[in-house]
C-alpha positions as CSV (number, residue, x, y, z in Angstrom):
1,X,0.0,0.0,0.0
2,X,1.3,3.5,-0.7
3,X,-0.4,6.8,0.5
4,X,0.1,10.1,-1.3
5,X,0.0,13.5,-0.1
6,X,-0.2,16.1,-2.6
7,X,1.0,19.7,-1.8
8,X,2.5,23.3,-3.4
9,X,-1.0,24.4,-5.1
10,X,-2.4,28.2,-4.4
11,X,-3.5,31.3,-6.5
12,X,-0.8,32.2,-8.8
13,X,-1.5,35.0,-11.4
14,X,-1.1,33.7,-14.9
15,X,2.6,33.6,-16.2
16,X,3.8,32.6,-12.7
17,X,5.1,29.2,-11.5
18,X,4.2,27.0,-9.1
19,X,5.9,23.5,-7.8
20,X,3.7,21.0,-6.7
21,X,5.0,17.9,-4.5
22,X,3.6,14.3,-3.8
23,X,5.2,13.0,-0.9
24,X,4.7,8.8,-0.9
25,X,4.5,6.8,2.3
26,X,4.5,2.7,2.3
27,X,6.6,0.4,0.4
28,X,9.0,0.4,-3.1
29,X,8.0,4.3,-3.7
30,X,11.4,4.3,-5.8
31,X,10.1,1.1,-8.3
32,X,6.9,2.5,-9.1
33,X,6.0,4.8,-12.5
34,X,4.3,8.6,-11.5
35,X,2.0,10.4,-12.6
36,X,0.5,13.7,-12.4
37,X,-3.4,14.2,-13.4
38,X,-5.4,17.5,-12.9
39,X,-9.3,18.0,-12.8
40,X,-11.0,21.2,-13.7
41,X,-14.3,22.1,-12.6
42,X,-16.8,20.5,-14.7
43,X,-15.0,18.5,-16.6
44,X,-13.1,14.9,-16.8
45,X,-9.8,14.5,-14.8
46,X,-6.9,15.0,-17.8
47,X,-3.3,13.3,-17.9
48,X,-0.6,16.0,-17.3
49,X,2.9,14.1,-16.8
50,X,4.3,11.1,-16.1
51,X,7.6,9.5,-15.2
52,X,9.5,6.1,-14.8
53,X,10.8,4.9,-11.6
54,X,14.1,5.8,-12.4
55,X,13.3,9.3,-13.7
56,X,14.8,8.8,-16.7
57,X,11.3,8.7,-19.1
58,X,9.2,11.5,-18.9
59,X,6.3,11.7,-21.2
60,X,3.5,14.9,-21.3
61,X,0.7,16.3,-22.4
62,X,0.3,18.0,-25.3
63,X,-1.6,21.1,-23.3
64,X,1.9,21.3,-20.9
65,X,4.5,20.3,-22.7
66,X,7.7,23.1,-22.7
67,X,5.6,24.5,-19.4
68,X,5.9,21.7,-16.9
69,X,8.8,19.6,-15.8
70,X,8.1,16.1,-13.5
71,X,10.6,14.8,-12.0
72,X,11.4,12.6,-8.4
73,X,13.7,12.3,-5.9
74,X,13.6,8.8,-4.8
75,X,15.6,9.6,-1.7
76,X,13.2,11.5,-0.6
77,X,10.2,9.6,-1.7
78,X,8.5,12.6,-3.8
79,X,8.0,13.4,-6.6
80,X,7.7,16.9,-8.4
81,X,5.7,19.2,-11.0
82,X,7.5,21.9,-12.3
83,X,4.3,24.7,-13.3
84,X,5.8,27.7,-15.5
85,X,4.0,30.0,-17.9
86,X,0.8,28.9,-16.2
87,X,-2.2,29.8,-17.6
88,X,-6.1,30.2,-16.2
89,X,-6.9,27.3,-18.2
90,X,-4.4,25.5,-15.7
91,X,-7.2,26.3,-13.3
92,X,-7.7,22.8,-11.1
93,X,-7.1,20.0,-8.4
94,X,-4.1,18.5,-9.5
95,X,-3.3,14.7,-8.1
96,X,-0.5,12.0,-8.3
97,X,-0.3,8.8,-9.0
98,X,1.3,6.0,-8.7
99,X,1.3,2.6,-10.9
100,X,3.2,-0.5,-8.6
101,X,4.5,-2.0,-12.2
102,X,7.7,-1.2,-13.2
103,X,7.9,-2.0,-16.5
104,X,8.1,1.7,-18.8
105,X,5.7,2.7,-21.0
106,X,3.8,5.7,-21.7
107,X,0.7,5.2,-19.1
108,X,-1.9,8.1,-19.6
109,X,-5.3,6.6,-18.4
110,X,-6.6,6.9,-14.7
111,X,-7.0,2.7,-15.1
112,X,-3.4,2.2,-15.1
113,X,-2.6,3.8,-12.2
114,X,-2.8,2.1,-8.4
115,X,-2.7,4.8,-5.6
116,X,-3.8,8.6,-5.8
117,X,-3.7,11.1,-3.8
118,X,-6.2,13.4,-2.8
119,X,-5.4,16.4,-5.0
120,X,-4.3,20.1,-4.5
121,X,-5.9,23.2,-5.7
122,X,-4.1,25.3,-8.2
123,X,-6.0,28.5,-9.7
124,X,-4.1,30.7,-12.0
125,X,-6.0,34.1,-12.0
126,X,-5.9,36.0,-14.8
């Protein structure tokens, strides 16, 4: 089992940059893939970012791509998102994710992930 604690959202005015961080507690945090996923009001929760267990495969949406960096610190058992350039259509919860197989691939849908956290607010006013 693995919990995940999301944190780093606020009000940021758009162009600014926020870092978001999902701390993991429980077992083999450094073997599992990560994701990032945000949900706006009204609408579907989205892919954002991913990465591999070793950090060296990222893969992003086309919506963030060149704006946000993922990335993870295995020592520390977190993993980052890197918000620049951020825009009101940013606007949402953002949550983490974490899929217990660690075989790489680019892993988009909600379904392939095991553990999520319970998402941080991030409004970019404009």
């Amino acid at each position: 089992q693995v919990q995940l604690v999301e944190s780093g959202g606020g009000l940021v005015q758009a162009g600014g940059s926020l870092r978001l961080s999902c701390a993991a507690s429980g077992r083999a945090f450094s073997t599992y893939t990560m994701g990032w996923f945000r949900q706006a009001p009204g609408k579907e929760r989205e892919f954002v970012a991913t990465i591999s267990w070793s950090g060296g495969n990222t893969y992003y949406a086309d919506s963030v791509k060149g704006r946000f960096t993922i990335s993870r610190d295995n020592a520390k058992d977190t993993v980052y998102l890197e918000m620049n350039s951020l825009k009101p259509e940013d606007t949402a919860v953002y949550y983490c994710a974490a899929d217990a197989d660690t075989t790489w691939r680019i892993q988009s849908r909600e379904g392939e992930y095991d553990y999520w956290g319970q998402g941080t607010q991030v409004t970019v006013a404009s």
